[in-house]
N, CA, C and O atoms as CSV, one atom per row, in Angstrom:
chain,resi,resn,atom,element,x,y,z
A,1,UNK,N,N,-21.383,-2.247,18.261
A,1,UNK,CA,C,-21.700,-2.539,16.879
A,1,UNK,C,C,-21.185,-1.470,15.908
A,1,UNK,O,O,-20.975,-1.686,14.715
A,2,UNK,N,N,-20.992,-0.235,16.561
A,2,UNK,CA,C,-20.575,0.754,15.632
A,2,UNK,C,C,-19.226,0.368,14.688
A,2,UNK,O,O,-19.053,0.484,13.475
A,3,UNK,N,N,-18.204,-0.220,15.929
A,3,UNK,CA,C,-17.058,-0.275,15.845
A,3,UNK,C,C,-16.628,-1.328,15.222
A,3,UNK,O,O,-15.480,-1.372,14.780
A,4,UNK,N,N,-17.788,-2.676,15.056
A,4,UNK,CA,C,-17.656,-3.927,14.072
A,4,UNK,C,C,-17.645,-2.539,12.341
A,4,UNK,O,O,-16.693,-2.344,11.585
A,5,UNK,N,N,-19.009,-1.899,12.282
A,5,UNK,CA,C,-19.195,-1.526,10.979
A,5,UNK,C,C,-18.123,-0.396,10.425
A,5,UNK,O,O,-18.079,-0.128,9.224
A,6,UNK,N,N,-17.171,0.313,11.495
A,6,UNK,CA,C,-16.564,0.880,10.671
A,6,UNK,C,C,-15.029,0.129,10.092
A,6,UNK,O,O,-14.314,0.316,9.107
A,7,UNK,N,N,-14.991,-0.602,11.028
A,7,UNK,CA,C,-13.800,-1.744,10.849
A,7,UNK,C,C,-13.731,-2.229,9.637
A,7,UNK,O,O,-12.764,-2.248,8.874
A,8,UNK,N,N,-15.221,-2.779,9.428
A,8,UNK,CA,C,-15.231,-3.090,8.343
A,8,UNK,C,C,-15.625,-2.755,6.792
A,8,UNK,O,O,-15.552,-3.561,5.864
A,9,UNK,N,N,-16.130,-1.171,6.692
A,9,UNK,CA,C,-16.132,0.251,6.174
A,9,UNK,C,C,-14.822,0.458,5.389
A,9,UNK,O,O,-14.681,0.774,4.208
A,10,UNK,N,N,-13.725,0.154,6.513
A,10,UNK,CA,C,-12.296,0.586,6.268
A,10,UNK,C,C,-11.973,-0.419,5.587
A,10,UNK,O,O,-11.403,-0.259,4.508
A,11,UNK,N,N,-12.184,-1.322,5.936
A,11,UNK,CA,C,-11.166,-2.944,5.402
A,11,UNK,C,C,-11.973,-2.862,3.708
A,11,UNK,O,O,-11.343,-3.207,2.708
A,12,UNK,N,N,-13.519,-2.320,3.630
A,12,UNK,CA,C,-14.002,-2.900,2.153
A,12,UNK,C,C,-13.067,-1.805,1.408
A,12,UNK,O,O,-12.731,-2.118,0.266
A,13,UNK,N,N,-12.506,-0.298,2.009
A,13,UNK,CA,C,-12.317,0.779,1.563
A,13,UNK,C,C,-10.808,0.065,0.799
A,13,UNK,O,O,-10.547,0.039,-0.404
A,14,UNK,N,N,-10.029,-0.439,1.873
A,14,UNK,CA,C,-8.739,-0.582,1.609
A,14,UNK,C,C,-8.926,-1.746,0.408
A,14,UNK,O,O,-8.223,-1.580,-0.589
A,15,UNK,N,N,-9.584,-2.602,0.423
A,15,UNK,CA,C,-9.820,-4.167,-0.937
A,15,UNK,C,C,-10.114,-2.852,-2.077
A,15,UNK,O,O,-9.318,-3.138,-2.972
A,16,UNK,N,N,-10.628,-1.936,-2.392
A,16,UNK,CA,C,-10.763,-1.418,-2.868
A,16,UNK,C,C,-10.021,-0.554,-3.776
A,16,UNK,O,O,-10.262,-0.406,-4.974
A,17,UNK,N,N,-9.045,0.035,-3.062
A,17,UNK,CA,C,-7.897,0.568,-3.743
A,17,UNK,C,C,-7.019,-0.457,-3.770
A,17,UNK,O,O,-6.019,-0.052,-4.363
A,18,UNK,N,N,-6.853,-1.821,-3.358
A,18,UNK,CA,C,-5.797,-2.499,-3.601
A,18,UNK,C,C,-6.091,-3.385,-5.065
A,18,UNK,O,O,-5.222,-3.904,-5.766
A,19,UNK,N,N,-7.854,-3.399,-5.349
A,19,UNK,CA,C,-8.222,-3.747,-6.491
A,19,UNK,C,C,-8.070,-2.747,-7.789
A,19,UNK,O,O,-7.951,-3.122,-8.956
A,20,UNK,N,N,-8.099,-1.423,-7.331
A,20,UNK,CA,C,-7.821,-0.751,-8.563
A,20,UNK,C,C,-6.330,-0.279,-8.640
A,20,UNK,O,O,-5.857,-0.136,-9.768
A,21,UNK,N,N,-5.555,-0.026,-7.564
A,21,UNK,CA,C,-4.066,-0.550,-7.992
A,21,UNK,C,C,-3.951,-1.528,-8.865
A,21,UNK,O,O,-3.478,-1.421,-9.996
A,22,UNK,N,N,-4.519,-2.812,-8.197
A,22,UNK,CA,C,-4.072,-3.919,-9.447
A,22,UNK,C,C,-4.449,-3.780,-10.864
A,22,UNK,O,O,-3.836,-4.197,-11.847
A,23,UNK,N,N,-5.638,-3.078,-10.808
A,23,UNK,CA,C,-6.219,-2.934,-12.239
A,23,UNK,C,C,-5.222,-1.792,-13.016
A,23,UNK,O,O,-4.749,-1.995,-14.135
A,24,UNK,N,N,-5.087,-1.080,-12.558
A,24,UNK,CA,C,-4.404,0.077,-12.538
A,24,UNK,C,C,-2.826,-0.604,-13.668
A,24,UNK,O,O,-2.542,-0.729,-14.860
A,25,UNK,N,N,-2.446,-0.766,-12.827
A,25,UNK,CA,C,-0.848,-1.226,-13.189
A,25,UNK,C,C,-1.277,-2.748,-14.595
A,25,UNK,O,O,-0.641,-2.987,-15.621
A,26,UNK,N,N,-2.368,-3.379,-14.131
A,26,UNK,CA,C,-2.364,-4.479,-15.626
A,26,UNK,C,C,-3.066,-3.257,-17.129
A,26,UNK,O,O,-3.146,-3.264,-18.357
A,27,UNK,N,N,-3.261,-2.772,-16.488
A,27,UNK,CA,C,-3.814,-1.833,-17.587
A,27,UNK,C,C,-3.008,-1.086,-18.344
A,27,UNK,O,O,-2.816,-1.172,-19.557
A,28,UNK,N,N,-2.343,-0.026,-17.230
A,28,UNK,CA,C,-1.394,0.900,-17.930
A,28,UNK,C,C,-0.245,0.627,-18.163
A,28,UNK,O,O,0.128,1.299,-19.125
A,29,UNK,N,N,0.447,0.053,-17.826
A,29,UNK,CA,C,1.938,-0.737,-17.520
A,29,UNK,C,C,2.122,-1.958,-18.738
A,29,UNK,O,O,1.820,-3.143,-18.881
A,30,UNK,N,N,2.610,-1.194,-19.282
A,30,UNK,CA,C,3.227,-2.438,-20.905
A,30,UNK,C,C,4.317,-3.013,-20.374
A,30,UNK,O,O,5.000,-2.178,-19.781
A,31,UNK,N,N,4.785,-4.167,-20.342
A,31,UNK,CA,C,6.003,-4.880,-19.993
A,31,UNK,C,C,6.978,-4.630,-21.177
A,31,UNK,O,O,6.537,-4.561,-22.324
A,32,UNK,N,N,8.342,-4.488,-20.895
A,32,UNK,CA,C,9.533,-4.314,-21.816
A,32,UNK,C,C,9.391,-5.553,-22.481
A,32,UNK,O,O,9.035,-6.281,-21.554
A,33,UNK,N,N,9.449,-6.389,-23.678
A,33,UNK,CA,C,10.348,-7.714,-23.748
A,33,UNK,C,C,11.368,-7.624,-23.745
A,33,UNK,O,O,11.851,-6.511,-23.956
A,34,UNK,N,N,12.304,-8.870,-23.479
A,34,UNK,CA,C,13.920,-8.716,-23.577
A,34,UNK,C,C,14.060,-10.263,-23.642
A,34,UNK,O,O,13.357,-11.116,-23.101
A,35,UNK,N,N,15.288,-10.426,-24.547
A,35,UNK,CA,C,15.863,-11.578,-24.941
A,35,UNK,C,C,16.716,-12.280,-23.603
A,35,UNK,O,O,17.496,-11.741,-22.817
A,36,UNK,N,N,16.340,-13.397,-23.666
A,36,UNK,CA,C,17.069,-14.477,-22.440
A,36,UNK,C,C,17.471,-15.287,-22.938
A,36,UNK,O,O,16.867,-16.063,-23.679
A,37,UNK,N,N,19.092,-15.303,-22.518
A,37,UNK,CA,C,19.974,-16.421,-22.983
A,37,UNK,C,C,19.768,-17.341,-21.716
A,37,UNK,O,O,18.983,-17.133,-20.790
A,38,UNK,N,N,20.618,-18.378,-21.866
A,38,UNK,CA,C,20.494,-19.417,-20.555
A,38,UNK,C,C,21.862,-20.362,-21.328
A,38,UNK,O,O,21.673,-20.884,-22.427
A,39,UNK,N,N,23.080,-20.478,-20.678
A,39,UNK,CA,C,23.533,-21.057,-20.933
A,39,UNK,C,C,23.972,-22.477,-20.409
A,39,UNK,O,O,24.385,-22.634,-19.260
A,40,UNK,N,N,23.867,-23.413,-21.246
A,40,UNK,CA,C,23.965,-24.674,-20.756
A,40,UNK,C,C,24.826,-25.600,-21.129
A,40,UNK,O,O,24.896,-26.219,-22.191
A,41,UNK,N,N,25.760,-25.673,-19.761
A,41,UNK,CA,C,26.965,-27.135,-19.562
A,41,UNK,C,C,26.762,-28.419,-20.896
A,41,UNK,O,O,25.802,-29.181,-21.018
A,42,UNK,N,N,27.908,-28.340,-21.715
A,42,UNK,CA,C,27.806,-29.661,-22.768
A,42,UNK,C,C,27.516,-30.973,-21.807
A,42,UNK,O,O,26.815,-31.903,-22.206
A,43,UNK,N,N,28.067,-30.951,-20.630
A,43,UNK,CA,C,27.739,-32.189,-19.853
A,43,UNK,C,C,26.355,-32.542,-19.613
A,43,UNK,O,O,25.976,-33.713,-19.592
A,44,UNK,N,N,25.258,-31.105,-19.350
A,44,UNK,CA,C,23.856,-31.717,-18.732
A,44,UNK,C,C,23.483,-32.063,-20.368
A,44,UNK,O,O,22.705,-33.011,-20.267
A,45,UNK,N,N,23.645,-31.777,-21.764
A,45,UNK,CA,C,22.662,-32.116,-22.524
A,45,UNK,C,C,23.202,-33.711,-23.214
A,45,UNK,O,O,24.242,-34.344,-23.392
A,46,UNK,N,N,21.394,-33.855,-23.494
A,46,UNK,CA,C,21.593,-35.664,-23.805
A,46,UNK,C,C,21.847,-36.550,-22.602
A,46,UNK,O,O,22.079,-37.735,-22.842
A,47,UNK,N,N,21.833,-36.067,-21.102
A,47,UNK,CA,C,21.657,-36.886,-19.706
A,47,UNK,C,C,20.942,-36.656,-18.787
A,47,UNK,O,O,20.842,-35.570,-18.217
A,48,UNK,N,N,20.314,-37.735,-18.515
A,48,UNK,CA,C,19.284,-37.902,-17.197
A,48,UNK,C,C,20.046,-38.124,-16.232
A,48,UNK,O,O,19.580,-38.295,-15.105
């Protein structure tokens, strides 16, 4: 039984930092914007 509770000790430890990584990075981490072209064939527009 020891070895169920530290197993799972470790596993809540690791959800743990993988939750405040995530928080981490939506928090501090501003995204660049940047302009996207997309250019598109005269043939695909106006056809299904």
């Amino acid at each position: 039984m020891p070895t169920l509770t530290r197993i799972l000790v470790v596993l809540v430890v690791l959800a743990g930092l993988a939750g405040g990584a995530v928080y981490a990075l939506a928090t501090f981490v501003e995204p660049k914007p940047r302009e996207m072209v997309i250019k598109v064939p005269q043939e695909r527009i106006g056809t299904r």
